[in-house]
N, CA, C and O atoms as a CHARMM CRD file, in Angstrom:
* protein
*
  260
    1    1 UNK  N    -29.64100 -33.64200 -86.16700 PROA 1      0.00000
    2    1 UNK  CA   -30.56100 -33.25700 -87.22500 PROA 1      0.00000
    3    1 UNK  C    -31.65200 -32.36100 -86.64000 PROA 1      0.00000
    4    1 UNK  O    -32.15100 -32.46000 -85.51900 PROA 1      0.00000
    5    2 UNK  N    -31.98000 -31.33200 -87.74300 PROA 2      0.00000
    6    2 UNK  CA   -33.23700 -30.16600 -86.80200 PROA 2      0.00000
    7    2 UNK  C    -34.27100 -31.04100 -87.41800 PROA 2      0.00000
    8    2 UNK  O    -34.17800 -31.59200 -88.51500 PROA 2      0.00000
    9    3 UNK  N    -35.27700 -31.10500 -86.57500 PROA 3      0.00000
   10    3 UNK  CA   -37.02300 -31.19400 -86.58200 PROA 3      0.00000
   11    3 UNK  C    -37.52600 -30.05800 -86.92500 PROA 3      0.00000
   12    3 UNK  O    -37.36800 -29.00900 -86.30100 PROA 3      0.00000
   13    4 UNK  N    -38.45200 -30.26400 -88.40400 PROA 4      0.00000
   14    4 UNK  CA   -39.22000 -29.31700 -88.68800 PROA 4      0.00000
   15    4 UNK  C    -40.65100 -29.74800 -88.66200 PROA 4      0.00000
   16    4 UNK  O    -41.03400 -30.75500 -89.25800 PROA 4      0.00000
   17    5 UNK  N    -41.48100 -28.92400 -87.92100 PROA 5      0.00000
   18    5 UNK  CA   -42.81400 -29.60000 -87.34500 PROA 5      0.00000
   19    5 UNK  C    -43.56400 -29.06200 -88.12500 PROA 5      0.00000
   20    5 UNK  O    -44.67600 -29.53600 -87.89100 PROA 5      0.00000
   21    6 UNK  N    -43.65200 -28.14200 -89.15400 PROA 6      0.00000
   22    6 UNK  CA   -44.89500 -27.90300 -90.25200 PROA 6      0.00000
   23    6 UNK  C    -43.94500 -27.79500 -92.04800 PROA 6      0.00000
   24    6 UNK  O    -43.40300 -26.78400 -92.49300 PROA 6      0.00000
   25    7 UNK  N    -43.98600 -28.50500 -92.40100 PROA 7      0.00000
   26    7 UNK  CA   -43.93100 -28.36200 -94.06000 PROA 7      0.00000
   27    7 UNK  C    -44.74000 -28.20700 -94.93800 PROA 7      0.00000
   28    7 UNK  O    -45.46600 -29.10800 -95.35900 PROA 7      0.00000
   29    8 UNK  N    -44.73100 -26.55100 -95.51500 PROA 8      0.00000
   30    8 UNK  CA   -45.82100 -26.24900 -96.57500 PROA 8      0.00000
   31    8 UNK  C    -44.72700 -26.79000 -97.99700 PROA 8      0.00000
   32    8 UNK  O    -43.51400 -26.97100 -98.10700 PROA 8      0.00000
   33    9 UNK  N    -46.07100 -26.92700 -99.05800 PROA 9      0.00000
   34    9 UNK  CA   -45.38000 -27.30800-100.37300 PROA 9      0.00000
   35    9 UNK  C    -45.53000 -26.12700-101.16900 PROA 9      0.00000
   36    9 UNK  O    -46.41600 -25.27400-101.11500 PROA 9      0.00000
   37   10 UNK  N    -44.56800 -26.20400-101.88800 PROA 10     0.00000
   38   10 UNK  CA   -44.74800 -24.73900-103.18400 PROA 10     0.00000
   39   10 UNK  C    -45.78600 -24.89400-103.64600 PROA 10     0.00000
   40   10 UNK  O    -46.35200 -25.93400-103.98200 PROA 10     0.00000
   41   11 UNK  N    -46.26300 -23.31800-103.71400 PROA 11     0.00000
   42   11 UNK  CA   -47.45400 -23.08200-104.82800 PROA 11     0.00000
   43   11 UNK  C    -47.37800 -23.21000-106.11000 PROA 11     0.00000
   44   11 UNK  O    -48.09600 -22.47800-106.79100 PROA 11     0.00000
   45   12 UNK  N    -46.48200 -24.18100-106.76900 PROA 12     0.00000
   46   12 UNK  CA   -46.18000 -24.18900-108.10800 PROA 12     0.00000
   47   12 UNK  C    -45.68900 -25.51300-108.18800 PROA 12     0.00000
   48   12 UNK  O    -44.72100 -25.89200-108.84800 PROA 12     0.00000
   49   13 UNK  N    -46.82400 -26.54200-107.08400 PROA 13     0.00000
   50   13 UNK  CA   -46.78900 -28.14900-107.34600 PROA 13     0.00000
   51   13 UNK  C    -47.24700 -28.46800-108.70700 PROA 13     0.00000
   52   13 UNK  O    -48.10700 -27.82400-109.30900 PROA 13     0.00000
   53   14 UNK  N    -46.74500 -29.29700-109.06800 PROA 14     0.00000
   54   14 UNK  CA   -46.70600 -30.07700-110.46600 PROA 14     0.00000
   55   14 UNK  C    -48.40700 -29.99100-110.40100 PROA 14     0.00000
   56   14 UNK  O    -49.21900 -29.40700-109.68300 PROA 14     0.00000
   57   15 UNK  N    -48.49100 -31.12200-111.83200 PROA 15     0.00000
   58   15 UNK  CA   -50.24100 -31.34000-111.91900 PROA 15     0.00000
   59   15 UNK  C    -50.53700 -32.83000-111.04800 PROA 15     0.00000
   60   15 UNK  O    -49.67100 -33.09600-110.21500 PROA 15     0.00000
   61   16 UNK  N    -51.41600 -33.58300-111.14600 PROA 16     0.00000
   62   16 UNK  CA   -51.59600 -34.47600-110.27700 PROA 16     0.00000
   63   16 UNK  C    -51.99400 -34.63800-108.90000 PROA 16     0.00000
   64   16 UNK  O    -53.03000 -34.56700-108.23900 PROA 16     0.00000
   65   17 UNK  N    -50.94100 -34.84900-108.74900 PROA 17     0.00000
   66   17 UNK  CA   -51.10100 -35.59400-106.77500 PROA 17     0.00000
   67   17 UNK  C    -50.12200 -34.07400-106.62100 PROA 17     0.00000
   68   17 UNK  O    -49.93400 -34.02200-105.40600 PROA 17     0.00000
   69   18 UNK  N    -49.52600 -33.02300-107.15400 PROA 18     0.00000
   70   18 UNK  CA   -48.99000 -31.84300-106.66600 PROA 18     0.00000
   71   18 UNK  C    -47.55100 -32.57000-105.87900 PROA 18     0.00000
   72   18 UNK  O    -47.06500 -32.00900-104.89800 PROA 18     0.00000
   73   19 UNK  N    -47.02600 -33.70700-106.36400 PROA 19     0.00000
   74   19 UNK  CA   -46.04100 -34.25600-105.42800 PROA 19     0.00000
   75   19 UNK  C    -44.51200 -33.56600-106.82500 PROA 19     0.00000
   76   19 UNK  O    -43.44200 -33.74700-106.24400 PROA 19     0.00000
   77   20 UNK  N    -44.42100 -33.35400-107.30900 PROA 20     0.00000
   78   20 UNK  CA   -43.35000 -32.70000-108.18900 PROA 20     0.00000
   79   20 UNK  C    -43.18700 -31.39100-107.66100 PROA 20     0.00000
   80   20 UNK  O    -43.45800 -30.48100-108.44400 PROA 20     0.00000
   81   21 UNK  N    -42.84300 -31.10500-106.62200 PROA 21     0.00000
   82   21 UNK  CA   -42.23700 -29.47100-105.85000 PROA 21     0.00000
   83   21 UNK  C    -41.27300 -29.71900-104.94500 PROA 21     0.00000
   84   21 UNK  O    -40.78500 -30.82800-104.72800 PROA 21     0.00000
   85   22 UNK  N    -40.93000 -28.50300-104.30200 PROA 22     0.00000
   86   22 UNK  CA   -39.99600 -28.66000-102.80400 PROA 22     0.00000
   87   22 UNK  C    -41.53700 -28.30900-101.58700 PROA 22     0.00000
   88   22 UNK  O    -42.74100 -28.11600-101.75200 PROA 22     0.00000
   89   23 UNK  N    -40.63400 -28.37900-100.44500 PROA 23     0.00000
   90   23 UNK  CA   -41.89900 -27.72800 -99.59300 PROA 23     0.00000
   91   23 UNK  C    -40.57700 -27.13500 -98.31600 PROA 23     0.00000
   92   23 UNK  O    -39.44600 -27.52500 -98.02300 PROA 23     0.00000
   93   24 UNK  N    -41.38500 -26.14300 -97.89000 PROA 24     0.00000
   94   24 UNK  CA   -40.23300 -25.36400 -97.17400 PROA 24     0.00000
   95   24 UNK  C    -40.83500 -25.49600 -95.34100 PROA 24     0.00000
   96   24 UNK  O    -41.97900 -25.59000 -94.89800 PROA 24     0.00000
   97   25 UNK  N    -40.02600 -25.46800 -94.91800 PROA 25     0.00000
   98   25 UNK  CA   -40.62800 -25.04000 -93.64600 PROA 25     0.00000
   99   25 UNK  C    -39.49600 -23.86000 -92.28300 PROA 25     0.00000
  100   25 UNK  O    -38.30300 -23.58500 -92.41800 PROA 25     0.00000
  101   26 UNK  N    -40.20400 -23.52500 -91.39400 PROA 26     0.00000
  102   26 UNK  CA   -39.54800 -22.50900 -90.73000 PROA 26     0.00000
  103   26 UNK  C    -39.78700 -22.73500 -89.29100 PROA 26     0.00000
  104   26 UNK  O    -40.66500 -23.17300 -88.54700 PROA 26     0.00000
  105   27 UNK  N    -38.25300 -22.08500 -89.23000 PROA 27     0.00000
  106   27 UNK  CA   -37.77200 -22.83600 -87.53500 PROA 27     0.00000
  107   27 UNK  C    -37.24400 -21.49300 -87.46500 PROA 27     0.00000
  108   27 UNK  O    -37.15600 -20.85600 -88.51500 PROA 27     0.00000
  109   28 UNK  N    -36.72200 -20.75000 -85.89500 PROA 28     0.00000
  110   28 UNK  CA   -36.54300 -19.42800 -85.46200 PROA 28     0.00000
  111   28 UNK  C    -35.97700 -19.01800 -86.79900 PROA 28     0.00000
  112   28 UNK  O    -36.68300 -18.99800 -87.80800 PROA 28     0.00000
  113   29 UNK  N    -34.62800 -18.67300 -86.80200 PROA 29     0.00000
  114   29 UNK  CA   -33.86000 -17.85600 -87.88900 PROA 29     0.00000
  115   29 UNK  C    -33.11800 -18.98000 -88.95900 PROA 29     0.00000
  116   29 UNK  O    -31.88900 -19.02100 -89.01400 PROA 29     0.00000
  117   30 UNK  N    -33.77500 -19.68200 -89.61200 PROA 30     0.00000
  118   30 UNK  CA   -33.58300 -20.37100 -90.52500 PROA 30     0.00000
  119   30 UNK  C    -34.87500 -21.19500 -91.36400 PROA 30     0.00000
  120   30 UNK  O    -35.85600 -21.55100 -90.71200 PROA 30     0.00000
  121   31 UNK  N    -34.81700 -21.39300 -92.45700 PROA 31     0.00000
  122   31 UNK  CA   -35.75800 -21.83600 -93.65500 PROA 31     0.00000
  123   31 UNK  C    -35.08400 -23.28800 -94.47400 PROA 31     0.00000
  124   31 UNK  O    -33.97900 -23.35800 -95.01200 PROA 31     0.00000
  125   32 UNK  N    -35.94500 -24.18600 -94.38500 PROA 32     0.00000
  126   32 UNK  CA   -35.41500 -25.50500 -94.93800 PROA 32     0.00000
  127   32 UNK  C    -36.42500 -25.83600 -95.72600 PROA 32     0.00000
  128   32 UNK  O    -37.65000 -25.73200 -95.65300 PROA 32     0.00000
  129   33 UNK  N    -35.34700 -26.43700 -96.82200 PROA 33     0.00000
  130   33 UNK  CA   -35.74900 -26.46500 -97.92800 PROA 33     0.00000
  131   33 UNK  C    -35.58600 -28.09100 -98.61900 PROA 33     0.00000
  132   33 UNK  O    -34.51500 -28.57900 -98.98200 PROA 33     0.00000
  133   34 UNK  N    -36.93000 -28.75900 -98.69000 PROA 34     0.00000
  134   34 UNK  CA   -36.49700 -30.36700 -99.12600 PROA 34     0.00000
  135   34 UNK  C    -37.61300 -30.92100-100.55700 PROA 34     0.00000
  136   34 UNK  O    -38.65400 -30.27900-100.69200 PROA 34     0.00000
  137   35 UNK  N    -37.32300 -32.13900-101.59300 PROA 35     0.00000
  138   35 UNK  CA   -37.62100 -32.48300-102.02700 PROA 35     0.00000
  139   35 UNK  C    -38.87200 -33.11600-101.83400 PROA 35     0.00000
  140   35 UNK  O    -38.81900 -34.20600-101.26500 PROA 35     0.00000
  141   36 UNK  N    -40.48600 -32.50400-102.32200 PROA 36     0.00000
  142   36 UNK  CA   -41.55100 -33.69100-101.59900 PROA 36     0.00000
  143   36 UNK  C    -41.55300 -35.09900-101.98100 PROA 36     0.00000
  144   36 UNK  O    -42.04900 -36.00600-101.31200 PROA 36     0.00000
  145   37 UNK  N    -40.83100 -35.24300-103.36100 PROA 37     0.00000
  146   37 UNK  CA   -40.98300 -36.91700-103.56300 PROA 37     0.00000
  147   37 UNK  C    -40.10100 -37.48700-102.62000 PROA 37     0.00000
  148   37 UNK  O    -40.50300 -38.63400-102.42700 PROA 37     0.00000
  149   38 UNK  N    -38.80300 -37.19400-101.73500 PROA 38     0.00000
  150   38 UNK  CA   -37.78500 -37.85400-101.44900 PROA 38     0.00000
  151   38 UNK  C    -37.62400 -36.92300 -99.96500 PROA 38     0.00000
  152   38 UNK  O    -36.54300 -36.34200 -99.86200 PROA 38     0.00000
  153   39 UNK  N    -38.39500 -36.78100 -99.07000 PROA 39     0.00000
  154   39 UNK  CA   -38.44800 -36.02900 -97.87400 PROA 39     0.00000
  155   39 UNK  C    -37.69100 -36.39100 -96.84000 PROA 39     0.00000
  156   39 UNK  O    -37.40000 -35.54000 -95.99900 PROA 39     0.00000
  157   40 UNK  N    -37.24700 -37.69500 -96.71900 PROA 40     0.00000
  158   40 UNK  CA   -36.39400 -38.22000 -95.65000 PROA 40     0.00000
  159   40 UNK  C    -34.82600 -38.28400 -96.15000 PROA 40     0.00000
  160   40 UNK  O    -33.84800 -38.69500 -95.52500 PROA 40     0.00000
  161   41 UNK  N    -34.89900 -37.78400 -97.37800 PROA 41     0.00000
  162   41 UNK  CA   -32.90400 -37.04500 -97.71700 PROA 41     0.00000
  163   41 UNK  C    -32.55700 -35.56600 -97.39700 PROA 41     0.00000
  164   41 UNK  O    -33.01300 -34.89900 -96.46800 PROA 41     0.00000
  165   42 UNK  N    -31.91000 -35.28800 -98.08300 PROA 42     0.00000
  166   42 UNK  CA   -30.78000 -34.09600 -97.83200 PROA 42     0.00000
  167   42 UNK  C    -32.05400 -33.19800 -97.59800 PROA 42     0.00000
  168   42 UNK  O    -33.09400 -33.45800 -98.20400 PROA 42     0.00000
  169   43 UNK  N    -31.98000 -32.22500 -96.78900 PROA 43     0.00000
  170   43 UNK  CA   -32.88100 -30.57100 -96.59700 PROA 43     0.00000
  171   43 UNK  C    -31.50500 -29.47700 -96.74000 PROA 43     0.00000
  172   43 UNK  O    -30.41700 -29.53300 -96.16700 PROA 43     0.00000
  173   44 UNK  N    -31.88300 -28.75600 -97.46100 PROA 44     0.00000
  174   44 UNK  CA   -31.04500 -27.57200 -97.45600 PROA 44     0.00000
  175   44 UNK  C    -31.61500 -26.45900 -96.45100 PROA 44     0.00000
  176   44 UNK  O    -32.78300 -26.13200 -96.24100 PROA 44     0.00000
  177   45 UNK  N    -30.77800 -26.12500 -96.06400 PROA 45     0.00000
  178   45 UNK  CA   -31.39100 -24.78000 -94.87300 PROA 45     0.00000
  179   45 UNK  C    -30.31600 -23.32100 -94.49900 PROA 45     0.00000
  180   45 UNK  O    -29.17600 -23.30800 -94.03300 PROA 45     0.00000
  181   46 UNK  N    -31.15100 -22.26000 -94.88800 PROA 46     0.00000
  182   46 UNK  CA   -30.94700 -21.24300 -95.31700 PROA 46     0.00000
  183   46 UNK  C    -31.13400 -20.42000 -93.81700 PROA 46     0.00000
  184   46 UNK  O    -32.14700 -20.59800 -93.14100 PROA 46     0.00000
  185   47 UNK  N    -30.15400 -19.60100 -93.43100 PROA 47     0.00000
  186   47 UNK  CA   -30.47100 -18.58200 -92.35300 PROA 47     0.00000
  187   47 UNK  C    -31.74900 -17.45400 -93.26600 PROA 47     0.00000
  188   47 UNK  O    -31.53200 -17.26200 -94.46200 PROA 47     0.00000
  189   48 UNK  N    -33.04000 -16.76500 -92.60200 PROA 48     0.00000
  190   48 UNK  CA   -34.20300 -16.23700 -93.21300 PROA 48     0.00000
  191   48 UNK  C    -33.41400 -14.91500 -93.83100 PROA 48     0.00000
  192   48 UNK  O    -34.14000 -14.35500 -94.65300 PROA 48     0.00000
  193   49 UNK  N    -32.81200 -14.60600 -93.75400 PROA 49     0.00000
  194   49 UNK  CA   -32.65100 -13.13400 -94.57900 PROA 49     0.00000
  195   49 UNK  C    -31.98700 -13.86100 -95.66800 PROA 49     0.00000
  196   49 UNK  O    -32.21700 -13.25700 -96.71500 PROA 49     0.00000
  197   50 UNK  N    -31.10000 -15.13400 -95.91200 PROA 50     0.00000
  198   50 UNK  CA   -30.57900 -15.39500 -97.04500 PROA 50     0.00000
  199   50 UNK  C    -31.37400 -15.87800 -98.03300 PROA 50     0.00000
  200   50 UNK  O    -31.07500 -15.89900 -99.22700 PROA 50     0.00000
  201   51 UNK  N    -33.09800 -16.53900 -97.20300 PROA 51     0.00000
  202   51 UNK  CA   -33.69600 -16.92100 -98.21900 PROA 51     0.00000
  203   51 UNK  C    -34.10100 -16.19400 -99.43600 PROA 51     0.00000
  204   51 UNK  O    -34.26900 -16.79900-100.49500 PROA 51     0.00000
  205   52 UNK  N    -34.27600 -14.82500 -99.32000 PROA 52     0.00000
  206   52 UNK  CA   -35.29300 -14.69400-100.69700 PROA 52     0.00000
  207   52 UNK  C    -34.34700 -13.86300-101.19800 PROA 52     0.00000
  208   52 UNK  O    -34.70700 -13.14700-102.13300 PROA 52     0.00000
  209   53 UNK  N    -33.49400 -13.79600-100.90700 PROA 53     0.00000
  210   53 UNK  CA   -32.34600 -13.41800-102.47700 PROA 53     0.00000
  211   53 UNK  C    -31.91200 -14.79800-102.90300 PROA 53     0.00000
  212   53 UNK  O    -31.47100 -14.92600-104.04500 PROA 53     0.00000
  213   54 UNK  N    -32.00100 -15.99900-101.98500 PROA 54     0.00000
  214   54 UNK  CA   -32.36000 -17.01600-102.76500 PROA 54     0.00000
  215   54 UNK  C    -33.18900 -17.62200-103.93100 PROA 54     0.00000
  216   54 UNK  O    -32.79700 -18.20800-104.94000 PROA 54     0.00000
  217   55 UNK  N    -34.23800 -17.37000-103.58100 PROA 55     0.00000
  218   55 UNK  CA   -35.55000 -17.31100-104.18400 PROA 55     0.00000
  219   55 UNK  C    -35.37200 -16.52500-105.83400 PROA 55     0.00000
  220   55 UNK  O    -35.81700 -16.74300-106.96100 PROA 55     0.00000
  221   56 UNK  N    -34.54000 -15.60900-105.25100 PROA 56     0.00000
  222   56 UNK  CA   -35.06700 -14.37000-106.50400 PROA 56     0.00000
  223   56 UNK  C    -33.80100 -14.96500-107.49600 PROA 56     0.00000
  224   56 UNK  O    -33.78500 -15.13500-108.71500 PROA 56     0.00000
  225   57 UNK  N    -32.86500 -15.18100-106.57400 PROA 57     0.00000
  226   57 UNK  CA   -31.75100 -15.76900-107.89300 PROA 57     0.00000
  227   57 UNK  C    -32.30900 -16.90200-108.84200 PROA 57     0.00000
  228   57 UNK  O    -32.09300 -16.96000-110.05300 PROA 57     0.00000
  229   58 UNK  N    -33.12900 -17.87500-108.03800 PROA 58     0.00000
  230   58 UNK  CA   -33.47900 -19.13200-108.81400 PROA 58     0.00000
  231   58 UNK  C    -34.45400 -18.71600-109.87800 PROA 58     0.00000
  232   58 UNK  O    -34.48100 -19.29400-110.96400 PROA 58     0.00000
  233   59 UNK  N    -35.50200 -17.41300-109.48400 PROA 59     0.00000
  234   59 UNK  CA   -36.43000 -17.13300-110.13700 PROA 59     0.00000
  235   59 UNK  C    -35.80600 -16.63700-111.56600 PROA 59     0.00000
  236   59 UNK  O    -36.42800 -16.88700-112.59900 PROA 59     0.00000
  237   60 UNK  N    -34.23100 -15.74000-111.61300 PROA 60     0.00000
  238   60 UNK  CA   -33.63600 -14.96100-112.68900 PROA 60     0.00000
  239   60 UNK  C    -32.68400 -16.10200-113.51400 PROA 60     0.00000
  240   60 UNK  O    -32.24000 -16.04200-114.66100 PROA 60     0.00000
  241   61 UNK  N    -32.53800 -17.21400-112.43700 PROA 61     0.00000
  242   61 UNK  CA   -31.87600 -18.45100-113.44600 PROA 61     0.00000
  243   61 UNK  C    -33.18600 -18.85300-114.48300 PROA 61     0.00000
  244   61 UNK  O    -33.27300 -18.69200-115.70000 PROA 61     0.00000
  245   62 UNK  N    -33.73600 -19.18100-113.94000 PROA 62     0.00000
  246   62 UNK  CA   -35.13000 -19.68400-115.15300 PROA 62     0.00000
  247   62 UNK  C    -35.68700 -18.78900-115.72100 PROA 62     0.00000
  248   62 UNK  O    -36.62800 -19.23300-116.37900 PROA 62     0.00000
  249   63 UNK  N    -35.55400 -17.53000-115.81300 PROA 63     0.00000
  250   63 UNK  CA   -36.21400 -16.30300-116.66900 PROA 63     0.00000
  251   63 UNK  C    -34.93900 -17.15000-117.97100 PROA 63     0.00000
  252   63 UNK  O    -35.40600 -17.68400-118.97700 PROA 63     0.00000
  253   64 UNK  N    -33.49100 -17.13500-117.73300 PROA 64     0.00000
  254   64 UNK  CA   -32.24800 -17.10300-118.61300 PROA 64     0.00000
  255   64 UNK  C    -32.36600 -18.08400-119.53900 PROA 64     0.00000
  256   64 UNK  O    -31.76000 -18.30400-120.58700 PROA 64     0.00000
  257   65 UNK  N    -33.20800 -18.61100-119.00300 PROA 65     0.00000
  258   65 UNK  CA   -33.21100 -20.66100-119.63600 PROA 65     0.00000
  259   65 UNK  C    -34.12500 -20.20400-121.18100 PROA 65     0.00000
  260   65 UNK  O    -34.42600 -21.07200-122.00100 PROA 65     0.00000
């Protein structure tokens, strides 16, 4: 399993305690991606150039909704 030693949370945390987001963090050439309510399950992790056509796809799924 990789160790990720800084996890920022999305700028588009819920209201509250801001615990309803993902939070991402970055290791050499890859970006992981985990649930803040449930942080010790699955992380998805993305080599960095795949992330933000990641990003942008999720952004054009929810424009569709």
């Amino acid at each position: 399993m990789i160790t990720f030693t800084e996890w920022k949370k999305s700028s588009y945390s819920g209201g509250g305690e801001g615990n309803d987001c993902v939070e991402i963090a970055h290791l050499d050439s890859h970006i992981a991606i985990r649930d803040s309510k449930t942080p010790a399950r699955a992380t998805l992790t993305f080599p960095t150039a795949a992330f933000a056509p990641f990003v942008e796809a999720l952004k054009k799924a929810d424009q569709a909704l």
